[in-house]
C-alpha positions as CSV (number, residue, x, y, z in Angstrom):
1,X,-4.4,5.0,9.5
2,X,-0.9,6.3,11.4
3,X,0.4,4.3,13.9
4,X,-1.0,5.8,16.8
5,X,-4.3,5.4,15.6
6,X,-3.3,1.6,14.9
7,X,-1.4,1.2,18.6
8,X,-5.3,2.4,20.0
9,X,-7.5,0.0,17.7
10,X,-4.9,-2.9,18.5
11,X,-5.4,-1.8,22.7
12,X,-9.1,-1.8,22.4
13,X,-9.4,-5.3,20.5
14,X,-6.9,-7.1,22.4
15,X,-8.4,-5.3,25.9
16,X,-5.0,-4.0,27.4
17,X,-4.1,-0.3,27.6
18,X,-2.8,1.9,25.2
19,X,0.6,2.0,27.0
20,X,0.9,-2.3,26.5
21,X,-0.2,-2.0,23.1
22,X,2.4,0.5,21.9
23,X,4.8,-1.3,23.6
24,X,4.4,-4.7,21.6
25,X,3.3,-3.0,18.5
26,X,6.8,-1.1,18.8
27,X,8.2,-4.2,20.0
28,X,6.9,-6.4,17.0
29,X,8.4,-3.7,14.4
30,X,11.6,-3.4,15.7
31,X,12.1,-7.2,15.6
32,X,11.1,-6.9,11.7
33,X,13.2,-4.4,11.0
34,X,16.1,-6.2,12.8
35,X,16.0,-9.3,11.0
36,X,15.3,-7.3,7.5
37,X,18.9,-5.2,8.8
38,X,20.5,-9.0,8.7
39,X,18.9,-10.0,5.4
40,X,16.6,-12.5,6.5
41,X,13.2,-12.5,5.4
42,X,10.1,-12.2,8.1
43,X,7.2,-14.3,7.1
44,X,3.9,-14.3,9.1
45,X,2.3,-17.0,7.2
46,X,-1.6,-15.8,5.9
47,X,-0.8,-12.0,6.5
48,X,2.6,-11.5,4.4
49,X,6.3,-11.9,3.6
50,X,8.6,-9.0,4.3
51,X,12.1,-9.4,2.7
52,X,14.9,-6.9,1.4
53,X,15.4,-6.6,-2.2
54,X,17.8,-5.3,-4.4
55,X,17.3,-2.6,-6.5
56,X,19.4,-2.2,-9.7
57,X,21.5,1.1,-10.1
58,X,19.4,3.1,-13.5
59,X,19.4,6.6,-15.0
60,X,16.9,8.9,-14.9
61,X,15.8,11.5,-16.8
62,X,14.8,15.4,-14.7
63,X,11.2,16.4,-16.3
64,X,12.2,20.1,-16.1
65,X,16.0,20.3,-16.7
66,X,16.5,17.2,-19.0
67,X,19.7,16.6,-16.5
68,X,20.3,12.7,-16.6
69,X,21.0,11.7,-13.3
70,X,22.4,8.0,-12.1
71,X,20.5,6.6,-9.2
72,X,23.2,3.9,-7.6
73,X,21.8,0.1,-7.1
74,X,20.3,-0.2,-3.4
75,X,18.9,-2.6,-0.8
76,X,14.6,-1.4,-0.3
77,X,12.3,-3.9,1.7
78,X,9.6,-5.2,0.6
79,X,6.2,-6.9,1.1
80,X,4.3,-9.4,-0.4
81,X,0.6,-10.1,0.9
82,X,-0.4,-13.5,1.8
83,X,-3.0,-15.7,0.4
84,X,-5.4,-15.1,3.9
85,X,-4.9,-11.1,3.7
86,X,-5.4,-10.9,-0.1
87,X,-8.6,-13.0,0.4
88,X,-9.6,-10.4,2.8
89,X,-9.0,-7.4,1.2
90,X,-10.9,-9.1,-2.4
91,X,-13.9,-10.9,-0.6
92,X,-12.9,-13.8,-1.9
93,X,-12.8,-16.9,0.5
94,X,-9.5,-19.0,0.7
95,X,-9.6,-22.5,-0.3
96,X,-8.0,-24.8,1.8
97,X,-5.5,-27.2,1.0
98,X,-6.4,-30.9,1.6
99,X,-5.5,-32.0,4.9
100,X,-2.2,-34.4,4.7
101,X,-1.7,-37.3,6.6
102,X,1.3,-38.4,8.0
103,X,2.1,-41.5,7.6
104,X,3.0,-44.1,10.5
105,X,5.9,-46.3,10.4
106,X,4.2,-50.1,11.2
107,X,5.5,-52.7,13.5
C-alpha cells in the first residue's frame, strides 16, 4: 500500500474526507520524523517504537569488480513492532498483564 492509498483507507474509516485525512496523516509523520531529527525515540505503545540507530562504518566487497569500498558509520531509523501489532500480524492473542493496584496511604 502507498500512501495515498493509506491517506483514503484512513478517510473512509475515520469518516472525514480525503483532504482531513492527508492532512493528519502528513501531520502525524512529520512530528515522527521531527523528533527522530532530535534523537529521541517515538513510541506508540501496542503498535511500535521508532528510534535512530547507529550504524557502524564496514567495508564491502563489489560482486563484479572485486573493488573494496568503505561505507562510513551513519545514523538510519528504525522500528521495532509492538507486542499488540505483532499479535496481529501472527494471530496470536496478547496476554494481559495482571492488573496492579495501587496502593493507598492509610490514615
Amino acid at each position: 500500500m502507498q500512501k495515498t492509498g493509506f491517506i483514503k483507507e484512513v478517510a473512509e474509516a475515520a469518516g472525514v474526507t480525503r483532504k482531513d485525512a492527508e492532512k493528519v496523516v502528513k501531520t502525524a509523520l512529520k512530528v515522527i520524523e521531527d523528533n527522530l531529527k532530535k534523537g529521541e525515540k517515538v513510541t506508540l505503545t501496542g503498535f511500535g517504537t521508532f528510534e535512530v540507530r547507529n550504524r557502524s562504518a564496514r567495508t564491502v566487497t563489489s560482486i563484479r569488480t572485486k573493488n573494496k569500498t568503505t561505507i562510513p558509520a551513519g545514523k538510519v531509523p528504525g522500528f521495532t513492532a509492538g507486542s499488540v501489532l505483532k499479535a496481529a500480524i501472527s494471530g496470536k492473542k496478547v496476554e494481559k498483564k495482571a492488573d496492579t493496584k495501587v496502593a493507598v496511604g492509610k490514615k
